[in-house]
C-alpha positions, 0 to 999 in steps of 0.5 A: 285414206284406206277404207275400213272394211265392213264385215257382216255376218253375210261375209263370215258366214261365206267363209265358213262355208268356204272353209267347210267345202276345203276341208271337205276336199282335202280329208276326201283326198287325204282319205283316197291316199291314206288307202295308198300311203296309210302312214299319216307322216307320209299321206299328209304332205302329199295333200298338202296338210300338216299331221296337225291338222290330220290329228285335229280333224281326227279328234274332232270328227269321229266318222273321219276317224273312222274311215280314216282306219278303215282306209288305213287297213286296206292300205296296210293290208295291200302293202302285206300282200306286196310285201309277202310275195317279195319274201316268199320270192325272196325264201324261194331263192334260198335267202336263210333269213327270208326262210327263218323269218317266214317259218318263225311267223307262218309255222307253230314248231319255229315260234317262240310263242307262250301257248297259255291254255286253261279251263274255267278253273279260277287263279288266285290274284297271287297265282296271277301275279306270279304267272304273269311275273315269270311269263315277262322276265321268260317273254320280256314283254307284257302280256295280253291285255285278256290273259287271265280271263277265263272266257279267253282261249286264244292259242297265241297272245299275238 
């Protein structure tokens, strides 16, 4: 006949430490290769967690989540350099589209950019409506979230 096991509080309270101390380990080592991958799909399988529990420790621990996108930008931001320095390789060899691609993005006369500049002089919420209306059938996209605030003077909404 089995023996019944007995669980104490002794036994639970072990295993939540024990679960605490792995999933301590396992967002320090998810946090070192989101700085490497920082695309979470990507980074997730390598530690040997599902996205799920990714986005369940997300939500529930706001400092992982904040270190999680601190460690996010520092990878992205690596990842750019590499990647413009291919391009600006790439355009230096005479790749057109490397050249178009680059001009479009780093100089203001091949931009298809909307410049919107105003003074402290107030639209009507009609006026705004119409701008906006004309600037997404012209853009095709909505505009920045900050456009009509007359304290923002950004040059580019992107």
């Amino acid at each position: 006949m089995p023996r019944k096991k007995i669980i104490s509080s002794e036994t639970t309270s072990n295993k939540k430490e024990t679960i605490k101390v792995r999933q301590s380990v396992l967002k320090n080592r998810f946090l070192e290769k989101i700085q490497e991958i920082p695309f979470v799909s990507s980074a997730a399988p390598f530690v040997g967690i599902d996205r799920s529990t990714y986005y369940r420790w997300r939500n529930s621990d706001s400092k992982f989540a904040r270190e999680v996108d601190k460690q996010q930008l520092k990878g992205r931001e690596k990842i750019n350099d590499v990647i413009e320095s291919v391009l600006l390789k790439k355009a230096q060899g005479g790749d057109i589209t490397s050249i178009i691609f680059w001009l479009k993005h780093n100089h203001q006369r091949y931009t298809h950019r909307v410049l919107i500049k105003y003074e402290d002089s107030e639209l009507s919420e009609k006026e705004k409506r119409k701008i906006e209306k004309l600037l997404k059938i012209w853009e095709g996209r909505p505009l920045h979230k900050n456009a009509f605030n007359p304290r923002y003077k950004q040059e580019d909404t992107e």
